[in-house]
Structures are given as C-alpha cells and as structure tokens.
SELO-998495 format. One record per residue (C-alpha): z, y, x; chain; residue in three letters. Coordinates in steps of 0.25 Angstrom, whole numbers. Layout:
((Z; Y; X); 'A'; 'ALA');
...
REM end
This chain:
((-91; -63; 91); 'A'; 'UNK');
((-95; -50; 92); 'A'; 'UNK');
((-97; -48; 76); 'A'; 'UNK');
((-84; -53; 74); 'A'; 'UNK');
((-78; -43; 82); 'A'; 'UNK');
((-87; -33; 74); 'A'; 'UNK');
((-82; -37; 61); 'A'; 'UNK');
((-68; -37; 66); 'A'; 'UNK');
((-68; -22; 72); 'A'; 'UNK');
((-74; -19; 60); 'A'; 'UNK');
((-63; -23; 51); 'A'; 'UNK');
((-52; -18; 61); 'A'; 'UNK');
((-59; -5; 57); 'A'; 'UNK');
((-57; -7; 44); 'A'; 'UNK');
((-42; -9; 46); 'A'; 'UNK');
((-41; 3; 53); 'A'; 'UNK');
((-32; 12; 44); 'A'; 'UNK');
((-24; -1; 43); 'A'; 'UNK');
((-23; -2; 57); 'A'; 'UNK');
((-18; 13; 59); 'A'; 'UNK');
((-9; 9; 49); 'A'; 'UNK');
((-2; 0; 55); 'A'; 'UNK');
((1; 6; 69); 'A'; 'UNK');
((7; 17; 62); 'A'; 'UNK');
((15; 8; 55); 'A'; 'UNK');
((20; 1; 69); 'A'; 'UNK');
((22; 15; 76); 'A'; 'UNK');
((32; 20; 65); 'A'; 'UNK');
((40; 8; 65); 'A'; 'UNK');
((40; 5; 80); 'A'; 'UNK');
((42; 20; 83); 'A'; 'UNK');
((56; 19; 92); 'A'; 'UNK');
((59; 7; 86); 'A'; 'UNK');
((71; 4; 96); 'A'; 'UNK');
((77; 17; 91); 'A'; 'UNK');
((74; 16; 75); 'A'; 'UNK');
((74; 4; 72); 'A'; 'UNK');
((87; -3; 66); 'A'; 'UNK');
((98; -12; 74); 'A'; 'UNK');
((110; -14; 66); 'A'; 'UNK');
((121; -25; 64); 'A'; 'UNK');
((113; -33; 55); 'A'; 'UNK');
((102; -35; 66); 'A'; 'UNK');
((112; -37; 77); 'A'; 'UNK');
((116; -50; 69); 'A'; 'UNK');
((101; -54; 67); 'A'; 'UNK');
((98; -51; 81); 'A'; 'UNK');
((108; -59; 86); 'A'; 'UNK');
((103; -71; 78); 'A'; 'UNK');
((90; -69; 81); 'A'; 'UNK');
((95; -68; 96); 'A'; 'UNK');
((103; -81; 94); 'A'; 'UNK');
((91; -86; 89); 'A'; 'UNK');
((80; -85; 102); 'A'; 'UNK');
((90; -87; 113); 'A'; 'UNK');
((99; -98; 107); 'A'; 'UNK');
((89; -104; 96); 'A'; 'UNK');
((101; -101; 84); 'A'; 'UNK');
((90; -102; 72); 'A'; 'UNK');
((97; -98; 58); 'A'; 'UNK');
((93; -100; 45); 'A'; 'UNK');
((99; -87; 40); 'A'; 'UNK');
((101; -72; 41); 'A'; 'UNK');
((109; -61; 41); 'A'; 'UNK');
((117; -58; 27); 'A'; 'UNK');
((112; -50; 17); 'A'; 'UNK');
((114; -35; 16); 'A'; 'UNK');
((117; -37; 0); 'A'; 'UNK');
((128; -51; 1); 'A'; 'UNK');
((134; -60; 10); 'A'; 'UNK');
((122; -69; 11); 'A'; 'UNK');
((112; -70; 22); 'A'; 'UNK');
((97; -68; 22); 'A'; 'UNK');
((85; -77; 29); 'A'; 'UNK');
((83; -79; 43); 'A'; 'UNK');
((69; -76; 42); 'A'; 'UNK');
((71; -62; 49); 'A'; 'UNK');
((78; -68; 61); 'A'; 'UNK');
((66; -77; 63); 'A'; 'UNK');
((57; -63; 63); 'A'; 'UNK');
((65; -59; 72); 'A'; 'UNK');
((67; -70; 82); 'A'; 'UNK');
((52; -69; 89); 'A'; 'UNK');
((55; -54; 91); 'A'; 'UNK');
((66; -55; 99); 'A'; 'UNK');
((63; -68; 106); 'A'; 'UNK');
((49; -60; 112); 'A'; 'UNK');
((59; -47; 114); 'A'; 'UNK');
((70; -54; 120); 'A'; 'UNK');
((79; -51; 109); 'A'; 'UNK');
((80; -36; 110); 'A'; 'UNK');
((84; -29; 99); 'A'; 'UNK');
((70; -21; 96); 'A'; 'UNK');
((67; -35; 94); 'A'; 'UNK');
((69; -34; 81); 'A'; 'UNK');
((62; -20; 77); 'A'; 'UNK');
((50; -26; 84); 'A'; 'UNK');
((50; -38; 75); 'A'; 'UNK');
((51; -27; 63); 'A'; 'UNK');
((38; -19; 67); 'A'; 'UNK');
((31; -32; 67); 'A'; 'UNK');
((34; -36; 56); 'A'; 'UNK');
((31; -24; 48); 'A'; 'UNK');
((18; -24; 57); 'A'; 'UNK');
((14; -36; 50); 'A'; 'UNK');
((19; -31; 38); 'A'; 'UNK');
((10; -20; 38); 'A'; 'UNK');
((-1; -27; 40); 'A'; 'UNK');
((2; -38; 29); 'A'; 'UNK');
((4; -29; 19); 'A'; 'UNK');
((-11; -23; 22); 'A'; 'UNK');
((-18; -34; 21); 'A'; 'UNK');
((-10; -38; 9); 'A'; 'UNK');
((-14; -25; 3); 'A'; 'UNK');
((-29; -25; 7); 'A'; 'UNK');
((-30; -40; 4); 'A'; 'UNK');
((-24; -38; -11); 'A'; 'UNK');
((-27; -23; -15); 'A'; 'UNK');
((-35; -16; -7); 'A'; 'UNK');
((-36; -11; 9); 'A'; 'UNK');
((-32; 3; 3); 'A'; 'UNK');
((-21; 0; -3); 'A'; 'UNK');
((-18; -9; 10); 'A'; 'UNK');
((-19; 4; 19); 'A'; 'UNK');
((-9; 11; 10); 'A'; 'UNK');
((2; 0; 10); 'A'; 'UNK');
((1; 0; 24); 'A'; 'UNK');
((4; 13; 28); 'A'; 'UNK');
((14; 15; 16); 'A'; 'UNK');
((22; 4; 21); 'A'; 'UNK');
((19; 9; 37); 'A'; 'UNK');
((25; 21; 34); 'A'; 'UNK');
((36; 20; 24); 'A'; 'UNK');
((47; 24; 29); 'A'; 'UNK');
((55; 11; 25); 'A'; 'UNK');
((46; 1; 31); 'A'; 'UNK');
((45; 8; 42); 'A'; 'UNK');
((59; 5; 45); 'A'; 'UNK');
((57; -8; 40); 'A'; 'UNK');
((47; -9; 49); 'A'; 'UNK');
((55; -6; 64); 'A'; 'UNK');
((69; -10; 58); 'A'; 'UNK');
((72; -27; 57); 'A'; 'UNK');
((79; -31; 47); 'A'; 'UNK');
((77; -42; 36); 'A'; 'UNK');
((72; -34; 23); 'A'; 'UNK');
((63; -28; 35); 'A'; 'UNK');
((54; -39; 37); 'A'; 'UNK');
((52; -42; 22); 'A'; 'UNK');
((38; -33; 17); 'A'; 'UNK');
((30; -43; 25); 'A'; 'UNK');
((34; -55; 17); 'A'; 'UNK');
((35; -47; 4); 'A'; 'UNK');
((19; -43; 7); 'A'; 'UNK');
((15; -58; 11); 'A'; 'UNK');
((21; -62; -1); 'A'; 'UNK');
((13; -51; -11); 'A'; 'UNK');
((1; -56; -3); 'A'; 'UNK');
((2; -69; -6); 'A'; 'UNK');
((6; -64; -20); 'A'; 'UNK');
((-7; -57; -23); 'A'; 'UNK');
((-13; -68; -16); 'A'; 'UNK');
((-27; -72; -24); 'A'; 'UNK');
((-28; -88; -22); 'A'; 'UNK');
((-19; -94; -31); 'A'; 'UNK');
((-13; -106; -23); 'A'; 'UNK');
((-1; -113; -21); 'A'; 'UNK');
((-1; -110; -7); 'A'; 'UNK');
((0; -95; -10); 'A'; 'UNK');
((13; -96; -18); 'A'; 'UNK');
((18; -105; -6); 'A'; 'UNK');
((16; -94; 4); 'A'; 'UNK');
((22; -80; -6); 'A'; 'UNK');
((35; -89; -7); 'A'; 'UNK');
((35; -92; 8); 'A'; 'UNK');
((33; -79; 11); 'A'; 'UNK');
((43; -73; 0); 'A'; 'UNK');
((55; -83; 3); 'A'; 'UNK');
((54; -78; 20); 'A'; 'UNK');
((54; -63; 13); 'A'; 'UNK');
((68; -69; 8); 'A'; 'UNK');
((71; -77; 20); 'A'; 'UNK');
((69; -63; 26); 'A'; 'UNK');
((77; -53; 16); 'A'; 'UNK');
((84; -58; 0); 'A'; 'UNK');
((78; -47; -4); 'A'; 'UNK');
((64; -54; -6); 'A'; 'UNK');
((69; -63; -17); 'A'; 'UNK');
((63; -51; -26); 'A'; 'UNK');
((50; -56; -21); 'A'; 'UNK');
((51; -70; -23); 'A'; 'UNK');
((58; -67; -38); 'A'; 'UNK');
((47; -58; -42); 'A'; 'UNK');
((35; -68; -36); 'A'; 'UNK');
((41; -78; -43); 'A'; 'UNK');
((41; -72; -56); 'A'; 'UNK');
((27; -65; -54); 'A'; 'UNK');
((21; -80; -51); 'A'; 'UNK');
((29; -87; -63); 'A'; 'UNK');
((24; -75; -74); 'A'; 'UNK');
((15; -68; -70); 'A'; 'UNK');
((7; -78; -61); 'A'; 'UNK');
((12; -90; -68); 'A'; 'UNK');
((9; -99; -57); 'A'; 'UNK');
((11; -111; -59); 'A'; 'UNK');
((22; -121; -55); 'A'; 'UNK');
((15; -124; -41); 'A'; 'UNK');
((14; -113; -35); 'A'; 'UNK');
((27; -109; -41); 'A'; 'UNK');
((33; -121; -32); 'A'; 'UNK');
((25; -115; -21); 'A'; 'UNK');
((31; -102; -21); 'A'; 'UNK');
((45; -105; -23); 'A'; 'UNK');
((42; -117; -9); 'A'; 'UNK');
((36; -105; -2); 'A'; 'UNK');
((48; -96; -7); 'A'; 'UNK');
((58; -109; -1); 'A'; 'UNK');
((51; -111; 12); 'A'; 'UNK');
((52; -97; 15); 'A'; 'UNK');
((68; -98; 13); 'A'; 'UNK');
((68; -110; 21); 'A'; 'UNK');
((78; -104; 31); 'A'; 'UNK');
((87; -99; 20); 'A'; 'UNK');
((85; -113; 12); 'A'; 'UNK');
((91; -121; 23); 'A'; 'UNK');
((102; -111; 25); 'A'; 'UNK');
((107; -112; 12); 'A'; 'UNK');
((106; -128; 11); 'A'; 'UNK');
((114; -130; 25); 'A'; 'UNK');
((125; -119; 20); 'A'; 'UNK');
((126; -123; 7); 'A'; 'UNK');
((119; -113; 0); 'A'; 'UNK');
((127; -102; 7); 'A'; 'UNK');
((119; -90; 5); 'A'; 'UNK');
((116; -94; -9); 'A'; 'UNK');
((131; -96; -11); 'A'; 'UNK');
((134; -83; -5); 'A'; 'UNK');
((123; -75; -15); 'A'; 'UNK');
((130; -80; -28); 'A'; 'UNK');
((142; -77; -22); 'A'; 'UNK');
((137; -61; -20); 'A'; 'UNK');
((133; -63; -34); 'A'; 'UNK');
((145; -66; -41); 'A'; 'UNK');
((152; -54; -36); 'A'; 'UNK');
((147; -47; -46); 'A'; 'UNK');
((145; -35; -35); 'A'; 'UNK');
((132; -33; -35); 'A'; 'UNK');
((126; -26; -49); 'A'; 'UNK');
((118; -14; -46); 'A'; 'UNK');
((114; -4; -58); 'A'; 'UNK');
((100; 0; -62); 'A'; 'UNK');
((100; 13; -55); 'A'; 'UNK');
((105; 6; -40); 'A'; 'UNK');
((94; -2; -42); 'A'; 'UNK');
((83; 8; -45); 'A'; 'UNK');
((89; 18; -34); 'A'; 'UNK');
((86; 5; -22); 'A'; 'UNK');
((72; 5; -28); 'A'; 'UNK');
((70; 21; -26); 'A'; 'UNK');
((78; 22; -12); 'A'; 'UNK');
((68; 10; -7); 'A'; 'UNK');
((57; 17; -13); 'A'; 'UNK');
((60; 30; -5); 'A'; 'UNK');
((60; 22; 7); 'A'; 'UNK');
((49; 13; 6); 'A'; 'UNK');
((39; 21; -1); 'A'; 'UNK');
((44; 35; -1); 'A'; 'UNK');
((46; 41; 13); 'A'; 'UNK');
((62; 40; 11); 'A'; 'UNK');
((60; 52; 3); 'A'; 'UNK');
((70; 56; -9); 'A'; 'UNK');
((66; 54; -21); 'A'; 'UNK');
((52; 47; -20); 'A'; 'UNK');
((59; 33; -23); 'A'; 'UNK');
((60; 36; -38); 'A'; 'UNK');
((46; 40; -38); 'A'; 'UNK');
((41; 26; -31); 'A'; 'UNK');
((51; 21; -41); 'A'; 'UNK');
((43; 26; -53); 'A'; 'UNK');
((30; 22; -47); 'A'; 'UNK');
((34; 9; -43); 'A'; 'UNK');
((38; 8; -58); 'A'; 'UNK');
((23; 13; -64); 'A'; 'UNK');
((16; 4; -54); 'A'; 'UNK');
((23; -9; -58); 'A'; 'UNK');
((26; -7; -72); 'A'; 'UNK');
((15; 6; -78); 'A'; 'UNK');
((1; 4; -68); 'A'; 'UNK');
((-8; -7; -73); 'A'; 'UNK');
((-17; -10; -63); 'A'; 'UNK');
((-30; -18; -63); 'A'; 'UNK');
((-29; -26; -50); 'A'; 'UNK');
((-19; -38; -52); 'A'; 'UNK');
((-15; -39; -39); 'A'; 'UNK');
((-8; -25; -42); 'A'; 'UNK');
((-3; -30; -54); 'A'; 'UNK');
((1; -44; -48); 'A'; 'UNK');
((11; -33; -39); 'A'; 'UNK');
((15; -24; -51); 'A'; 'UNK');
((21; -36; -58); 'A'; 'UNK');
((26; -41; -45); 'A'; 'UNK');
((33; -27; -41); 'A'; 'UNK');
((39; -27; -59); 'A'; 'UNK');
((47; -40; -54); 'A'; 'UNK');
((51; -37; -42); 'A'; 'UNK');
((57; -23; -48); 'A'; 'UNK');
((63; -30; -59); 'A'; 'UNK');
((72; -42; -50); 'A'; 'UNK');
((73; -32; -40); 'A'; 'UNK');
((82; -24; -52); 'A'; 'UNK');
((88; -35; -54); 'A'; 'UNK');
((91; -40; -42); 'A'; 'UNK');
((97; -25; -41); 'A'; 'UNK');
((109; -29; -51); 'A'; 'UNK');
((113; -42; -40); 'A'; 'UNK');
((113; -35; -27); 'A'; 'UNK');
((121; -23; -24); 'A'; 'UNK');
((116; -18; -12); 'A'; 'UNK');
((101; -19; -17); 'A'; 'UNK');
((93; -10; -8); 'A'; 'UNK');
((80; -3; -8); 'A'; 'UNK');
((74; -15; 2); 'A'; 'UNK');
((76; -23; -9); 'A'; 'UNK');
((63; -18; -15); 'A'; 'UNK');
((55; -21; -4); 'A'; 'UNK');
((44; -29; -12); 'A'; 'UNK');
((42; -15; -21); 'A'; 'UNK');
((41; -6; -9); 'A'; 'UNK');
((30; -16; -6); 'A'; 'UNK');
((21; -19; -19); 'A'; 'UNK');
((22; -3; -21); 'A'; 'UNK');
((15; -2; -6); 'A'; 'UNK');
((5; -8; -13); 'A'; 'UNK');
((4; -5; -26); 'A'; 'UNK');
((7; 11; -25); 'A'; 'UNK');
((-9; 10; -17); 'A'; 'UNK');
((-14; 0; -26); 'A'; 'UNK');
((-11; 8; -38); 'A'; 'UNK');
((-17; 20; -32); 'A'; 'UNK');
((-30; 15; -29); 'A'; 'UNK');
((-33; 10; -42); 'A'; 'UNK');
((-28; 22; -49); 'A'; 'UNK');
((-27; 35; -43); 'A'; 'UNK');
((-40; 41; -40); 'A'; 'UNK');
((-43; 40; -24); 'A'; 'UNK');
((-36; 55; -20); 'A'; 'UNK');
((-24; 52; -28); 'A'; 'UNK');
((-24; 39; -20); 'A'; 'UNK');
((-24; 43; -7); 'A'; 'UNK');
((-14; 56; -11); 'A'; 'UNK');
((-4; 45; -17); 'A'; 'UNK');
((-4; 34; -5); 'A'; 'UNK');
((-4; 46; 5); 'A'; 'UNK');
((8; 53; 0); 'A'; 'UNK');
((13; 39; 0); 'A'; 'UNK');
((11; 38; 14); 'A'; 'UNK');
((15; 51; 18); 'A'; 'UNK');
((28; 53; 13); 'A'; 'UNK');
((31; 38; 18); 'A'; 'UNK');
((25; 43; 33); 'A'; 'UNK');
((34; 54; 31); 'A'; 'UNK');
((47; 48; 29); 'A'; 'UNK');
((42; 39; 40); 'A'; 'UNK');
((41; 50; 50); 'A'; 'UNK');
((51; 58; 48); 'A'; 'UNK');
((62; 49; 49); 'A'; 'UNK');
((54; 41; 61); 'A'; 'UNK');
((65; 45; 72); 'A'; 'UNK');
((75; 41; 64); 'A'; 'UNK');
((86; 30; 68); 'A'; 'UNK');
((83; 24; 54); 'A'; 'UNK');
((89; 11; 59); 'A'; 'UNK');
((95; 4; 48); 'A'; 'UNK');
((111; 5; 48); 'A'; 'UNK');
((113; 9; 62); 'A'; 'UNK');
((122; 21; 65); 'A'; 'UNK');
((116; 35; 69); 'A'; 'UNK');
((111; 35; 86); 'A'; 'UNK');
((113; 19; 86); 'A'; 'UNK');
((97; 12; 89); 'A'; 'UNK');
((94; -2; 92); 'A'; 'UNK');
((88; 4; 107); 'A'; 'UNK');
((103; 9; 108); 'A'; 'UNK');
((109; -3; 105); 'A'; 'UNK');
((100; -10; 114); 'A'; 'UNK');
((106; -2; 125); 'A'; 'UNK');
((119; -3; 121); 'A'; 'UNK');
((120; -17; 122); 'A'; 'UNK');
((114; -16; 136); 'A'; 'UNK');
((125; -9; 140); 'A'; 'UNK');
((136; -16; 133); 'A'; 'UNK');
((128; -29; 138); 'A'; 'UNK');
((130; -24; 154); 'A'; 'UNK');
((142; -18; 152); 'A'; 'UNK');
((151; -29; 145); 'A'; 'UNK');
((148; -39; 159); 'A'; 'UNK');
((160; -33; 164); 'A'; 'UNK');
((166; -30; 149); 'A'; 'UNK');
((166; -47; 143); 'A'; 'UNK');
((173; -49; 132); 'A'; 'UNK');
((166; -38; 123); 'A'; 'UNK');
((160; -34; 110); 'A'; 'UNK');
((153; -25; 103); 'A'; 'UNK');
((155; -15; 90); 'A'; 'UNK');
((151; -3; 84); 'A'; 'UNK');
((157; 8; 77); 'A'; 'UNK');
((144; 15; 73); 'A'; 'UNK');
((143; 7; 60); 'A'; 'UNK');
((148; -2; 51); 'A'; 'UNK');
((143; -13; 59); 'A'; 'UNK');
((154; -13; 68); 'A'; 'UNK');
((150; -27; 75); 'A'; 'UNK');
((137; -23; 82); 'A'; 'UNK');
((128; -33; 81); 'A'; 'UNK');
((116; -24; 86); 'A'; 'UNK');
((124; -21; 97); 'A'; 'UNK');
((130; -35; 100); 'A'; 'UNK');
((116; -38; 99); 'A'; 'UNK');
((111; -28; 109); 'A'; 'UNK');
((121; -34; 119); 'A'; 'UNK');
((118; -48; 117); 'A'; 'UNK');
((105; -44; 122); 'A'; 'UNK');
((109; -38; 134); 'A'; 'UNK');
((117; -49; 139); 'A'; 'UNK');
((130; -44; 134); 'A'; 'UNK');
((138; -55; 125); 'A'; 'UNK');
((147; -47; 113); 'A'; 'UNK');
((158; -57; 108); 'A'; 'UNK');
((157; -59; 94); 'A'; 'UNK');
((160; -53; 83); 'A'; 'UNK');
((174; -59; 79); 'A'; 'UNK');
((180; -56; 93); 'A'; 'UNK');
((182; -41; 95); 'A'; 'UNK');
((197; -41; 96); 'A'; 'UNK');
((195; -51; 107); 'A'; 'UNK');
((186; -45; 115); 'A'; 'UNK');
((188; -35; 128); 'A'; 'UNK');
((178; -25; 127); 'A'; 'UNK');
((169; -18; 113); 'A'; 'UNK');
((159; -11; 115); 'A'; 'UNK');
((158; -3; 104); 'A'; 'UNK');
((146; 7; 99); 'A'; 'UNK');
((151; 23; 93); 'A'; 'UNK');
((150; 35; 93); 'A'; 'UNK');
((155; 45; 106); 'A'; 'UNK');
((168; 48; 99); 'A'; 'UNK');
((176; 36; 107); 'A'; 'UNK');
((187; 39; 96); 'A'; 'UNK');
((180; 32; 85); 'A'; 'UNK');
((182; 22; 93); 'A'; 'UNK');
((195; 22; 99); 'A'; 'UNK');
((200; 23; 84); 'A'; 'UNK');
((188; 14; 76); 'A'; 'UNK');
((196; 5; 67); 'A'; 'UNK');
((184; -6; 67); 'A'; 'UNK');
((188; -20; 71); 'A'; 'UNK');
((180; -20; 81); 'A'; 'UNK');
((187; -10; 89); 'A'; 'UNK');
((202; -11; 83); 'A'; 'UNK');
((199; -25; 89); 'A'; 'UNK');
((199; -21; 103); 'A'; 'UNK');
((212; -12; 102); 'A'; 'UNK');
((219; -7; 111); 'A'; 'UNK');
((205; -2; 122); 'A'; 'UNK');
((199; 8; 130); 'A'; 'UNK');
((186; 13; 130); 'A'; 'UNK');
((180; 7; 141); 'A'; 'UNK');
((166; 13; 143); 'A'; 'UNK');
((156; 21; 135); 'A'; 'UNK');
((140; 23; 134); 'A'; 'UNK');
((134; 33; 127); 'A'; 'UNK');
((121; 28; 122); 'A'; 'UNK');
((117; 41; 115); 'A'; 'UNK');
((115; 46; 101); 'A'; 'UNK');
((130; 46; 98); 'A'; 'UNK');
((131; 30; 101); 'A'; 'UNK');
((141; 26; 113); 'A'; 'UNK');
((146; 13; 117); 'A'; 'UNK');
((160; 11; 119); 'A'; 'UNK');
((167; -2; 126); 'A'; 'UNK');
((181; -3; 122); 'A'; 'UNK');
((189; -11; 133); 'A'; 'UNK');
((200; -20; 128); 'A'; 'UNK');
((216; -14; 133); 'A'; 'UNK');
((220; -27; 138); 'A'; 'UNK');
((237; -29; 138); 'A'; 'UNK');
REM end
C-alpha cells in the first residue's frame, strides 16, 4: 500500500504544470461568475423547461429553435442541465455552475488527448491556450448550447486518432459526434468530415461504416423519435428554410466568420490577428508535411471540415464564427505539434508563449467585463435574481401580474419570469398581458420611456399608473404599472 501511494504521488508530480494549469483555468471562469456570466431570454425559456422538468417530471425530446431557422435543436443540454439545478434548487447560477464543470472536464479531456496521441508538451500548451483564450473563457462561465460542444468534439478526435482498429471504436466516435449534434447542428461538420475521412482516406470498410453511422443514430435518439412522433417536423421545417432561397453568403462572408472567430478564439480579441491565424491555418493544413500521421490524420481532417464549412457558408445566412468550432480546436493542437517538430526549441517556446500571452492578455483585461451575451448594459444574472425576489414578495398583494422588459429586444423576459418563478411569484403567461392587473416591467430611470413605450406589452395595460419603483442600481429599475380600472 504504501508503494502504491509512492508511485501515485509521484505521478501527481508529474502532472504538476497540468495541475496549475487547471485552477487558473477554473479561477478565470468562476471569477464573479454571478455578475459575468450570461442570462438572457433564450435561457429564461430553457431554464424554465429544465424547471418543469425536476418539479413536475415534464421530460422533452427537444430544444430550443435555432438561432439560424425556425427549427429546434436537441434536448441534450437540458439533460446537462437538469442535475445542476436539481442539487442547487433551481437557482439561476445553476446554470453557470454546470458551464464551469463542464469546461473542467473539458480541459482535462483535452490533455489527456493531447498527451495520449501527441506528446505531454504539446498537451500542456493546449491546455492553457484553451484556459486562457478569451473565447473559451466565456464559453466556459456562460451556458448555452454551442458552449457545451468542445468536449464532445475532443472525445470524438480521440476516438478518431484511436490506434486499435475495431468496430467498437467507430461505434463510440459516432455516439459521441451524434450528442455533439444532439447538443448544437452546428456539429454536422464533424460528422460530414469523419465520414468522408473514414470512406477515402481510411477506407474502412462496410462494418464499421454501419458502426459509425448507429453510433451517429443513437446519439440522435432524442431527436429521432421527435421527428417520427411529429411527422418529420424539424426536417420539414429545414427544407422549408432552404427553399427560401434567403440564405446564400458570398465568399468573403464566409472568410470574415472565420477571421472574426479566429480573433476570439486564438488571438486575444485583438484586431487584425484573425487574418494571420487565417494564413497559418492555411499553411498547416494544406503547405506542412509532417512525419507523424496522427498530425497528418488532423491536417486532412481540418482540409475537410474547412472545405464543407465554405460550403455550408452558401446555405446558412447567419453563419457565425462558433460555427468553426472544430478548427479553433485541431489548431489548439496542431499549432504546438508543428512547432515541436520544426522550430528549433527557442523558437518553440518564443512561438507557444506569445500565444499564450496575448490570449492571457485579452483575458485580463476585459475580466470585469459584463461580457454576458445579449444582455443589456448594468443588467446581471445576480440582479435579476434579486429582482424577481422582489417582484416575488411584492406581487402577494399585486395578483394578476406579469412581467416585461424594455431594456432589450426581448420584451417577454423570460430571465426574469424565471427569477420570479423561483421566488414563489407566478407571472401569467405570455399571451395575456392585456388581461392582467399589474406589469412589472424592467428600464431605465427615465419613467417616461415608459409611460410612452409603444411595446405591446405596455400599450396592453393602457390606461395605468406607476404604482411603485426599485432602484436595483447601475441604471436598472423596476417599475410595476397598476392597471386604471373603469
């Protein structure tokens, strides 16, 4: 006993930069995470079915529509979801805690892929470029669907770059690629570009073909049965989207999402160094030659993904930089990988560490930003909280109330309805403003905006008084408008 506890202190040490490694990577993404990270509409709805789902047992078999068309995604991130805010009693950090742990593991995936296939190295760089970055950062303390995706995209190169050559392999890349596109669309450029790696350049045979595309199915399972119980909806819906013709991107649209993601996955968020990843992504795909064929298995794998993401670029109109996702992560391992095999070791190091620190940088300086993700300036998910608190305790005596916003486009508030739900409080729906008593209603201090906002929301309640206000700081009120009843 007392030798196996020897050997396994002595390979913690080993692990030791990996370690450090890792709770930096934590500390920036769970750094005033109830302050930073991102509530918005979208996940007042998915909160809301996740709530449904662990007091009232409401399982679905879908998500929330897509950001591109009018059909829906997987519910795969609900069931991610749903143990976080069953432990935390459904508050709404709930979701940003689910978000850190998964980038946790993440993190840690993607090093031991790295240090399994390549070398431990190249692993330690991966790592902290993908601790830092200024992206995944965010993806990391933010929940959303396209936030949960690196960590099957990495389990699937894994499996891809896999030595043993058996069935069971091919079983497992398609399970764990079909829940990447039960979790986000957007991993169909994974699944087309293994399955054109496997049939030409792996030329695998029928088998384990058939083994992939089950693993693929299973994966999709939720979605599967979906579409057969509502007659192909979603699939319907797609072609439908298609035909309108409304979707063609030109060349230079497609190139500028790749430079804009570059930028904020691998270069700090500074101006400019997208075009210059852009370039290097080209000569380390299409110009290096490199000995090891595990690398080269990843050079073909990134040419084919690039050449259906440009494709993909002429369907889609709203194609955006998230979209190449599985580049930002082959060139986490290929930028290391090529350095290590062909610049001399000063070059290396000067290379990966301006990688790091311009990444660390961008990081850094914009930590104490509110970078939540379409939410209005002074607005927080610890302030919406709060909010629906009060509205919570305040509409006991005020029945017969909704909520609205007029800080953004997303008028409904289903962050806020979401926080009241939580506190107790029990908003009508959505479809019955103009029957409803009392709105409590997020804006700014100037109450005329309110008094004269043409949104259906408040027209709805016309004629009204202001009934009370909170200040809840940073340029954010409540105001409940109390129905004039004839």
């Amino acid at each position: 006993m007392k030798h196996y506890f020897k050997n396994l202190l002595s390979r913690g040490k080993g692990h030791l930069p990996f370690l450090l490694i890792l709770i930096l990577s934590v500390l920036l993404r769970a750094y005033r995470l109830p302050f930073l990270t991102t509530f918005g509409g979208d996940q007042g709805v998915d909160f809301i079915t996740v709530r449904d789902m662990v007091l009232y047992h409401k399982w679905t078999l879908i998500g929330i529509k897509t950001s591109i068309a009018p059909f829906f995604q997987g519910p795969l991130y609900l069931y991610i979801l749903y143990p976080f805010f069953y432990f935390f009693d459904l508050r709404l950090i709930a979701g940003a805690y689910a978000a850190v742990t998964v980038s946790f593991f993440t993190i840690i995936l993607l090093y031991y892929t790295v240090q399994r296939r390549f070398s431990k190295k190249a692993a330690l760089f991966a790592a902290l470029m993908f601790g830092v970055s200024p992206e995944f950062v965010i993806y990391g303390n933010t929940p959303l669907y396209q936030n949960f995706l690196p960590i099957f995209i990495i389990a699937s190169l894994y499996l891809l770059l896999k030595r043993k050559d058996h069935f069971w392999k091919y079983i497992f890349m398609g399970l764990t690629i079909g829940l990447g596109m039960e979790l986000h669309f957007m991993n169909i450029v994974l699944a087309a570009s293994v399955f054109v790696f496997l049939i030409f350049l792996e030329k695998a045979d029928l088998k384990k073909i058939i083994s992939f595309i089950a693993g693929v199915i299973t994966g999709l399972l939720p979605t599967v049965i979906f579409e057969l119980r509502h007659n192909f909806l979603n699939v319907h819906l797609f072609l439908d989207y298609i035909k309108t013709g409304k979707t063609q991107q030109d060349y230079l649209s497609v190139i500028n999402s790749f430079t804009k993601g570059a930028e904020r996955f691998l270069g700090g968020n500074i101006k400019n160094t997208g075009f210059l990843i852009f370039i290097l992504f080209l000569y380390l795909i299409f110009v290096w030659k490199s000995k090891d064929r595990k690398v080269c298995s990843l050079q073909i794998l990134g040419s084919i993904a690039f050449f259906t993401l440009i494709i993909m670029g002429f369907f889609f109109s709203v194609f955006g930089p998230e979209y190449y996702l599985l580049l930002w992560i082959i060139l986490l391992i290929l930028i290391p990988a090529f350095c290590f095999e062909t610049l001399s070791k000063r070059s290396t190091y000067i290379v990966l560490f301006m990688f790091i620190i311009i990444n660390f940088s961008g990081t850094f300086f914009r930590l104490n930003d509110n970078h939540g993700y379409n939410m209005p300036a002074g607005l927080t998910l610890q302030k919406i909280e709060k909010s629906g608190e009060i509205i919570a305790a305040d509409s006991q005596e005020h029945p017969n109330f909704n909520v609205a916003t007029i800080l953004d486009g997303g008028t409904r508030s289903y962050s806020l309805r979401y926080g009241v739900l939580v506190y107790g409080g029990l908003p009508e729906s959505v479809d019955n403003y103009p029957n409803n008593n009392f709105l409590y209603i997020l804006a700014r201090e100037n109450d005329v905006d309110v008094i004269d906002s043409n949104t259906w929301e408040v027209k709805s309640m016309r004629p009204f008084n202001i009934g009370k206000v909170w200040n809840m700081e940073d340029g954010v009120y409540i105001y409940r408008l109390d129905r004039e009843i004839k």
